[in-house]
C-alpha positions in Angstrom: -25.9 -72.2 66.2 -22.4 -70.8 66.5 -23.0 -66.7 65.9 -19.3 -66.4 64.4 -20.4 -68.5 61.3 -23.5 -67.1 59.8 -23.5 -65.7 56.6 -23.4 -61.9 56.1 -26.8 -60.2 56.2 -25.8 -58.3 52.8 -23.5 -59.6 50.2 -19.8 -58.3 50.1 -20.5 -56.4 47.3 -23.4 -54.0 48.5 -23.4 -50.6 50.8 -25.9 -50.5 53.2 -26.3 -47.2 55.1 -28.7 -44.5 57.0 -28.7 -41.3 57.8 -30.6 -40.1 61.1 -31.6 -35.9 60.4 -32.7 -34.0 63.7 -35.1 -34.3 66.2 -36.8 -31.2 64.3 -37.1 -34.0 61.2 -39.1 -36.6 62.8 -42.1 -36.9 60.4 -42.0 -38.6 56.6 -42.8 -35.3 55.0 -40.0 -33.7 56.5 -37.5 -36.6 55.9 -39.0 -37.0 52.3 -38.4 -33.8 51.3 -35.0 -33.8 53.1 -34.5 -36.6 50.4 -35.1 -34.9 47.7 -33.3 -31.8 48.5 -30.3 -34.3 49.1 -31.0 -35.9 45.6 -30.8 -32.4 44.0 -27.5 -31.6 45.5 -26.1 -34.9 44.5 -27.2 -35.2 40.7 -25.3 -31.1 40.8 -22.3 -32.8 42.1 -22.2 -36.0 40.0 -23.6 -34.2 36.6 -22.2 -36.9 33.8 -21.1 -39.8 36.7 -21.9 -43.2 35.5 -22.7 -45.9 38.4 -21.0 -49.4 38.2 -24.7 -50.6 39.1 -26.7 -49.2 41.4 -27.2 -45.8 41.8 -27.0 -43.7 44.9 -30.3 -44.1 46.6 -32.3 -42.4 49.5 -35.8 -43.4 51.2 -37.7 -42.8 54.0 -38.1 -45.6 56.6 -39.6 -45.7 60.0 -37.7 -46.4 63.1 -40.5 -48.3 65.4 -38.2 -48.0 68.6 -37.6 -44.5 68.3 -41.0 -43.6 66.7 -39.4 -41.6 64.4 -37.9 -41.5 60.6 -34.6 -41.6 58.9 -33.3 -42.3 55.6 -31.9 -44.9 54.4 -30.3 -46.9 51.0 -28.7 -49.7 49.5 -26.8 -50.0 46.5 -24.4 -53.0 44.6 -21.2 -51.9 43.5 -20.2 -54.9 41.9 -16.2 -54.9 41.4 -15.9 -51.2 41.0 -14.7 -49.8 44.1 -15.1 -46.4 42.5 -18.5 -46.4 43.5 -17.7 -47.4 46.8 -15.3 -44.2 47.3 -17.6 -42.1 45.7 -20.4 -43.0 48.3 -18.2 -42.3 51.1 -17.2 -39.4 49.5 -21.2 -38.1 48.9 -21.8 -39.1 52.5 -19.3 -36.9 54.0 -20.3 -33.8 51.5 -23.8 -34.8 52.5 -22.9 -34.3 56.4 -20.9 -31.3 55.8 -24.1 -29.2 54.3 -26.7 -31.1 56.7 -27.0 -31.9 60.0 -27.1 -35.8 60.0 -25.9 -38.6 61.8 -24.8 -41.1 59.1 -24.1 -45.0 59.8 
């Protein structure tokens, strides 16, 4: 199997990304609740915004190497590559009020 022609593991049309909080963060309570303080500060700056398709999502997921948890989302933008800026642009407000590592 040649690795150079395998299909993508998401379509071209979806954002895939994760963002890794602090050591101090490690358990699901504490990245659940970072979650929801996250979704509060987002729906403030996005009061009326209308997604394409998918919203902005955030949920907890285990890391079994690390043993620890982050959170992560997904979300189609279709053809509107409004919703892609705007999720690069809620990413780096998102890092600028928290102490992340985003991928």
């Amino acid at each position: 199997m040649n690795i150079f022609n395998r299909p993508p593991s998401i379509s071209e049309d979806t954002l895939q990304y994760a963002l890794y909080p602090g050591s101090q963060l490690s358990n699901k309570a504490s990245v659940t609740l970072l979650a929801t303080c996250i979704r509060d500060y987002i729906d403030a700056l996005l009061y009326g915004f209308i997604w394409h398709r998918d919203t902005f999502e955030l949920k907890a997921a285990e890391d079994s190497v690390a043993n620890n948890w982050f959170l992560k989302g997904r979300m189609r933008v279709g053809d509107s590559i409004d919703d892609e800026w705007c999720t690069i642009w809620l990413l780096r407000e998102i890092s600028s009020k928290w102490d992340l590592v985003i991928r």
